[in-house]
N, C-alpha and C positions, 0 to 999 in steps of 0.2 A: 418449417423445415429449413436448416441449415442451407445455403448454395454455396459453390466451390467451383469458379472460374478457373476454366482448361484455356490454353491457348494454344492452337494450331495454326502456326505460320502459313497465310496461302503463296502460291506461286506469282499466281498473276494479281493485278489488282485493276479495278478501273475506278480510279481517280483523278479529282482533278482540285489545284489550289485553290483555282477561283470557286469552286461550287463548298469547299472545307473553310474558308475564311469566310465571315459572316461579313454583311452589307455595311454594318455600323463601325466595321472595325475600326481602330486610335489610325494606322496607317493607311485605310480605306480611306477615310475624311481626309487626310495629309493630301493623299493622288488628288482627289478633286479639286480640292481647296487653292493649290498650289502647284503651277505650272515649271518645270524644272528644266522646257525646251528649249529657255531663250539662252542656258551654258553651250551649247552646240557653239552658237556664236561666241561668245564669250571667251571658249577654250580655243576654239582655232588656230588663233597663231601660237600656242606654244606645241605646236604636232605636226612633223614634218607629211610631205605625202609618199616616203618610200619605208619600208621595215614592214617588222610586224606589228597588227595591231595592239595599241592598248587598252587598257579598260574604258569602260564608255564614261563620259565625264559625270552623264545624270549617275551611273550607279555610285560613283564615286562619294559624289555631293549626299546623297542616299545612306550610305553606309555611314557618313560621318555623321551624318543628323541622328542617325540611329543611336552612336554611342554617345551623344551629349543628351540625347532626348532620356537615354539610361544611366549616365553619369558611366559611364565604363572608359577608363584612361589608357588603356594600352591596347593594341591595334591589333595582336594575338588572341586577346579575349572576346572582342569587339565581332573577330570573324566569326570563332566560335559560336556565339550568341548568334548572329545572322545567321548561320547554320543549320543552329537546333528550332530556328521560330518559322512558323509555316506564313506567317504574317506578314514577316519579315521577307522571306524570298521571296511571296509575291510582291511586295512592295517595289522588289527590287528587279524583278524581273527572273529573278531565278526558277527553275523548277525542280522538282527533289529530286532527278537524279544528277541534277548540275553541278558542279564544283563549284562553291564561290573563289575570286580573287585572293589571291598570296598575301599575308600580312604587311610582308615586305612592299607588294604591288603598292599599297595605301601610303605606305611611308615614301615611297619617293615621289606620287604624285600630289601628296602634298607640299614636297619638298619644291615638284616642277611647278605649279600652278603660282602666278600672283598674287597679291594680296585686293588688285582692284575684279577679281571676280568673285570672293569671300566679302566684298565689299559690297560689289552687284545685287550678290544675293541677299544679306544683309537689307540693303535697302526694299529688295522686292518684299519681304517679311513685314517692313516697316510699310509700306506702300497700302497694305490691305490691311494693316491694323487702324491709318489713318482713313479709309475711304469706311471703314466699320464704325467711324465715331468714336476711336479710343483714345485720341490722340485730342490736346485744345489747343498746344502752342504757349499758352499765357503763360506760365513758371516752367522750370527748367532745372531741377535739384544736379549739382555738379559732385561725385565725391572719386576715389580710388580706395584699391585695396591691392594687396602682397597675392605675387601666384609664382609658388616656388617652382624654380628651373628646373631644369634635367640636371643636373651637378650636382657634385657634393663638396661640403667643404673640406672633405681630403683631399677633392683636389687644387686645391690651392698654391701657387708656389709665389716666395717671394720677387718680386720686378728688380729689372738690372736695377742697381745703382749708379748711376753717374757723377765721378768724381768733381765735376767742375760746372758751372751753370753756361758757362761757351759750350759745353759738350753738350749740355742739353738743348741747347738753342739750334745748334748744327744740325744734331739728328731729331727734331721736332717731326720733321715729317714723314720719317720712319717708326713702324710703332712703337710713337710714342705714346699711349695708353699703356706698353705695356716696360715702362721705366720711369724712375723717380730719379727725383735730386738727392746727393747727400746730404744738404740742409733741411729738405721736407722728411726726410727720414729722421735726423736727429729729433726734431719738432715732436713727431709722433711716437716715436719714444719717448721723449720726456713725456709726453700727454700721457701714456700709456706707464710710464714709471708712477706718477703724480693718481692713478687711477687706483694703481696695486697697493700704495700709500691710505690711501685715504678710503676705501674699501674694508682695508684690515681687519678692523675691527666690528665689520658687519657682521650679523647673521649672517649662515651659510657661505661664510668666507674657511678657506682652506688655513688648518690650522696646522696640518703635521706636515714636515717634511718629506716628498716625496724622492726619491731616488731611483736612476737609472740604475743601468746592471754596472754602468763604470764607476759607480757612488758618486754620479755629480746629481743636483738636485734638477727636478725638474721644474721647471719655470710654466707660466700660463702664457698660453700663445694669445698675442693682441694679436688682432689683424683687421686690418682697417682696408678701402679701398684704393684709400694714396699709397699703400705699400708692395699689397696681394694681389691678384687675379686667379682665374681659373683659365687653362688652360684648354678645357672641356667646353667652357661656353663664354667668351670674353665677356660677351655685353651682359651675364648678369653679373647684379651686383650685391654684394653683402648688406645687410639691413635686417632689421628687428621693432618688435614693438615691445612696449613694456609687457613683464611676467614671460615674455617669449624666447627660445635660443634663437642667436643670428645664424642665417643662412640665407643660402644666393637666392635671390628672388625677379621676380618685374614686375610690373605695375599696371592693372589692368583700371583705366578709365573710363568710367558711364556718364552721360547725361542721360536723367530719365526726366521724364513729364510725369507730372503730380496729379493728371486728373485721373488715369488709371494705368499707372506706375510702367506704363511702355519704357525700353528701352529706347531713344532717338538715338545716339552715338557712344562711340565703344572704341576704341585703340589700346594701343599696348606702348609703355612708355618702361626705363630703364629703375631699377629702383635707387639708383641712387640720385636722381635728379627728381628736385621739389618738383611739387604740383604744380606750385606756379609757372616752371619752365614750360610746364607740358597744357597751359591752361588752352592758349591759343590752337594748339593741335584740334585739343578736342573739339573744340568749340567752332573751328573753321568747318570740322565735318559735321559737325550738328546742324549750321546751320546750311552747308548745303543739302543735306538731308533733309530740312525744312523744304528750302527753296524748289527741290524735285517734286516735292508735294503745294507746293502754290501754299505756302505758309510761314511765316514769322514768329519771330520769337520775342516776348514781352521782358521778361525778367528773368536770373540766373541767380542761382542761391549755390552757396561753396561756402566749406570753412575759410580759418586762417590759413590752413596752408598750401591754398590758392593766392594769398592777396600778396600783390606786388605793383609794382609802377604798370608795367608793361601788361597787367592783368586787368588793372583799372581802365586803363589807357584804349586798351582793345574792348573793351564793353561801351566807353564814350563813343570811340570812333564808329560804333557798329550799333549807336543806338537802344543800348539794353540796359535797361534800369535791373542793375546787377547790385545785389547783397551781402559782402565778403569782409567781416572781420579784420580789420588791419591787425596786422604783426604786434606780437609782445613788445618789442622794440618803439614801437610809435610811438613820441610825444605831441601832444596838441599842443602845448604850450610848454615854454621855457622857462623855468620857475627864477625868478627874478630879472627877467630880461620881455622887451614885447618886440615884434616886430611891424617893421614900419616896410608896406608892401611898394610906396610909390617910390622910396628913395634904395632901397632892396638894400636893406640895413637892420641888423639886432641893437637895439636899446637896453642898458642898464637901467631901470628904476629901482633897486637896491634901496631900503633904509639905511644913510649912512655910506654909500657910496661915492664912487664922482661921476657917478652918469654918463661911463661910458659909449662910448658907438663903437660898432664892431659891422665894419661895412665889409660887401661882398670881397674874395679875393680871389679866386680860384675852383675851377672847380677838380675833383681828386679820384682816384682809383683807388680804393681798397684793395686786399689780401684777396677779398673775395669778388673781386671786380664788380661791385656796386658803385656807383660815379655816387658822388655827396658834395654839395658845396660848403666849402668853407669860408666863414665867417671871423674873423680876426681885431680884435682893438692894439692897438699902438701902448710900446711899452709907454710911455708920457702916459698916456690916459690912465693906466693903470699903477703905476710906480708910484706914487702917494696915496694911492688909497687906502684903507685901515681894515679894510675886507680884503686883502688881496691874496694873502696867505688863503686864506680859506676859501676863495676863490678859485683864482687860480694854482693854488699849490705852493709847494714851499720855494722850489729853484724857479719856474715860469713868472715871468714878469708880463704877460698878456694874460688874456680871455681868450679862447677857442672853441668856439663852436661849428657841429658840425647838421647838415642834415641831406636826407635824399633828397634828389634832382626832381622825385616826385613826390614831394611832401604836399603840394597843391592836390592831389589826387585823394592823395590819404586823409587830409583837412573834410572834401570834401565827401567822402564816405563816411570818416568820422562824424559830421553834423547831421546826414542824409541817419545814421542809427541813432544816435544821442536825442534828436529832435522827437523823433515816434517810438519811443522807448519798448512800448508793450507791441507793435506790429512789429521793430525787429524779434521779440522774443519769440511770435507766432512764427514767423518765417523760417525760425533757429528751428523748430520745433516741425515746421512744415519738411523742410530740407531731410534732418532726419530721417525721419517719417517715410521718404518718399525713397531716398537711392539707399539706405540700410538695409533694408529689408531685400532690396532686389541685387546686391551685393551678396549678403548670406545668402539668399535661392542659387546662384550662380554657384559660390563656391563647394556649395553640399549637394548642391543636386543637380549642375548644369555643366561638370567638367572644369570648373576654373580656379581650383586648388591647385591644379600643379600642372605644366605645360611636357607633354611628353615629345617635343623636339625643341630644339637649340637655336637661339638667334633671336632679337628684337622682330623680325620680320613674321617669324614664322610665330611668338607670342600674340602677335598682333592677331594673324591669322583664328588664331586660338579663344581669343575674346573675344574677336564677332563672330565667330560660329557659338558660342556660348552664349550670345548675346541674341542671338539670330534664333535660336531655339528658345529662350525664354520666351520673346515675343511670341514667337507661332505658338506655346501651346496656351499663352494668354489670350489669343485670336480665337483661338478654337474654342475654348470654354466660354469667352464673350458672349453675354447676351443683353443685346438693347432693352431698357428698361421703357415700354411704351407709355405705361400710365402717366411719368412726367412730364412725356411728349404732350400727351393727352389734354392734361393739364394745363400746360403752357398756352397751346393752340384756344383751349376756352376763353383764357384771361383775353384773346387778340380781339379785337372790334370784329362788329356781327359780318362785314361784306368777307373780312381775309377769313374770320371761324369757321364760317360755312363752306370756304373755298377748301381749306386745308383739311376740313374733319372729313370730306368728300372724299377727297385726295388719299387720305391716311387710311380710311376703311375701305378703297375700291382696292391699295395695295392688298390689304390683308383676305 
């Protein structure tokens, strides 16, 4: 027999959340698991003691976990959601007939809150994934990835120009981010002339003439970040990957551990400044996020576009046998020339040459404020020789060479890969392997595609709470694998076997 469900709305009800939400629930484990009392502390000073009250900081912290734990980006849909889930209010403290907090409420108390209490918390995440055995310390995969801003690039508008490099030196200290030279302007135009040139003839290069409504043609807008800014959000900045359109972005930084891919440290960097700038950031938090856990770090894996002097430099100083591909740029050697380390001098050995020397002279600033020393031979030395033309060039009557201030650094990473050929390729392969993958989770399903407020500070914000959510629901799912335990404890001599196997099965 067919049935055919009537619904009669009753008056009263007697219910209750907690008796409607099952024991096991996803945010039932979160409350146990994970203590939220020690923000009390934490928020204090930024809440005065007269007005009216604000939202409580646990529910706050609460609600944002909930929409990275959902991948939900905007703070209006986010309420919503908390709303409609019975799970969710209790989690939160709500009951159904309460109001939750204003969308707007969320948005400014993220705005009030610092960056070292998303930090706090952050590490309390990391605290219990290390005390669970998830964590080893030994490798350390370094990489980044693009998390577009709140801005668009309509809003873009071209930077004063400043007609003279006095003017620009005057007002340096006024935003000057947000003004160029007329010399760095012309430069980038021609770059930008020379692109439109030599593109031409590409695929998917523009072939007809476009025109405004006053019949002038239209042009394709370069826009670089020496020229442009956004209004909307200074500190992002324009950038792209290959197959991809440019648009404003930053730069969210992971160190993860390789033995079950936890996130250890997380920042937010600008996209327009290399990895390398930003290496030391990361890596200062990582390691004290080690150090709060009574633990060290063994080895640091990163591409090339981490490796620098000052990247090298800081893994020496700090003890870590670090694995980073020098620069396209690096030569090990000088192709007809050797150098001589005790008299700090480059040698000609040239077939046919005169056996130049080209001793130290100087050391030099670059365009791009890279220091290089320069190396120089005397016209004599060179003015009869029969290689000189092709040497040194048609008009130059010396030899010039240049190199970084840290090419000892680079030598030596260079030997440290070249020597163990197939374990750097392991390591290449290890590194991938390890921060890729938790990279893509973050951006598809942990909120770190696009930052929905404005500011290096508050992206920052954004990546460790992105970061902070992976680890917890990798903690929850965690389970110790006892049989290797097992294992291990039989290989030990009979007096520790017997002590430990006792041990292991009085816990269980």
């Amino acid at each position: 027999m067919q049935g055919k469900k009537d619904f009669t709305p009753q008056l009263f009800y007697d219910l209750s959340l907690d008796r409607l939400v099952p024991s096991d629930n996803y945010y039932r484990i979160i409350q146990r698991e994970l203590s939220f009392d020690f923000l009390y502390k934490s928020t204090a000073k930024y809440y005065g003691t007269e007005g009216q009250k604000s939202i409580d900081p646990v529910v706050f912290f609460k609600i944002l976990l909930v929409g990275y734990l959902n991948n939900i980006n905007s703070d209006r849909a986010l309420i919503r959601f908390c709303s409609n889930c019975l799970d969710v209010r209790l989690f939160l403290g709500y009951d159904l007939n309460e109001d939750l907090p204003w969308h707007s409420t969320i948005s400014r108390t993220r705005q009030l809150l610092g960056e070292e209490v998303f930090l706090e918390l952050f590490r309390k995440v990391l605290s219990l994934c290390v005390n669970k055995g998830m964590v080893q310390g030994r490798r350390q995969a370094v990489d980044s990835a693009f998390i577009k801003a709140n801005a668009s690039m309509d809003s873009l508008v071209e930077k004063e120009v400043l007609e003279d490099a006095s003017v620009y030196v005057n007002e340096l200290e006024e935003h000057s981010d947000y003004k160029v030279t007329s010399t760095r302007k012309k430069l980038v135009e021609q770059h930008h002339q020379w692109k439109k040139e030599e593109f031409k003839a590409m695929p998917g290069a523009r072939k007809s003439v476009q025109l405004n409504e006053d019949g002038q043609e239209i042009r394709p807008k370069f826009l670089s970040n020496h020229t442009h800014y956004s209004p909307t959000d200074p500190e992002a900045k324009i950038s792209t990957k290959p197959g991809k359109p440019r648009q404003l972005n930053y730069a969210g930084q992971l160190a993860v551990d390789d033995k079950h891919h936890v996130i250890t440290g997380a920042c937010a960097s600008t996209a327009g400044s290399k990895d390398s700038a930003i290496f030391a950031e990361i890596m200062n938090q990582t390691l004290a996020n080690f150090e709060s856990n009574d633990m060290q770090i063994d080895q640091v894996l990163a591409d090339a576009g981490y490796s620098s002097g000052e990247s090298l430099g800081y893994c020496e100083a700090h003890g870590i046998d670090a694995y980073i591909p020098n620069f396209g740029q690096y030569k090990p050697e000088r192709e007809g020339f050797v150098f001589n380390r005790e008299l700090n001098q480059y040698e000609c050995i040239k077939e046919g040459g005169n056996r130049a020397i080209l001793p130290f002279k100087r050391i030099l600033t670059d365009s791009k404020g890279y220091q290089k020393k320069s190396y120089r031979s005397s016209e004599k030395s060179c003015a009869n020789c029969p290689l000189r033309q092709s040497c040194c060039g048609k008009v130059t009557k010396f030899k010039k060479l240049e190199e970084s201030i840290h090419k000892p650094l680079y030598d030596r990473m260079h030997e440290k890969i070249t020597k163990n050929k197939r374990y750097f390729k392991k390591m290449v392969k290890r590194r991938s392997s390890t921060v890729e993958p938790v990279l893509g989770t973050l951006i598809n399903h942990h909120n770190m595609k696009r930052i929905n407020s404005r500011g290096k500070t508050q992206a920052n914000k954004h990546v460790l709470f992105s970061a902070l959510c992976y680890n917890l629901k990798k903690y929850l799912k965690f389970t110790p694998k006892k049989s290797k335990l097992f294992a291990q404890i039989c290989a030990l001599p009979i007096r520790k076997h017997n002590l430990l196997k006792t041990e292991l099965f009085s816990q269980n």
